[in-house]
Phi, psi and omega in degrees: 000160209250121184299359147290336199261063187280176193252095169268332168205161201221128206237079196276120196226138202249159138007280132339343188100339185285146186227112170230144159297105206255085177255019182210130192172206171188138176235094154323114171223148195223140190246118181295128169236200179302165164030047164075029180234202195189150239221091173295108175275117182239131181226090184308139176247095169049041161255140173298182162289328206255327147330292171304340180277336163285351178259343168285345155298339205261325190287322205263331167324306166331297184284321185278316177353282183268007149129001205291329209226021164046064146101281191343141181250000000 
């Protein structure tokens, strides 16, 4: 990510028509490469490190939630 550059808002636009603006978040985007693998862009918007650890405690939560890790913690 090019170190000149923040994120000021992140611009979510539905189904509907409805458009809503993110000015505090994180937006994930994924690029298809060779052979099955895939390529994450992740672009914060006006989070601290202790956010970010919340949103990744939030991810993994997420995942036992729903089965991703068999039990494993």
């Amino acid at each position: 990510m090019d170190s000149k550059r923040n994120v000021t808002s992140i611009q979510v636009c539905f189904d509907n028509g409805d458009v809503e603006n993110i000015t505090r978040g994180l937006a994930i985007s994924f690029e298809e490469g060779k052979d099955d693998t895939y390529k994450a862009k992740f672009l914060p918007c006006n989070i601290s490190g202790a956010e970010m650890e919340m949103i990744v405690n939030s991810v993994i939560a997420l995942g036992n939630v729903i089965g991703m890790f068999d039990g494993e913690e």
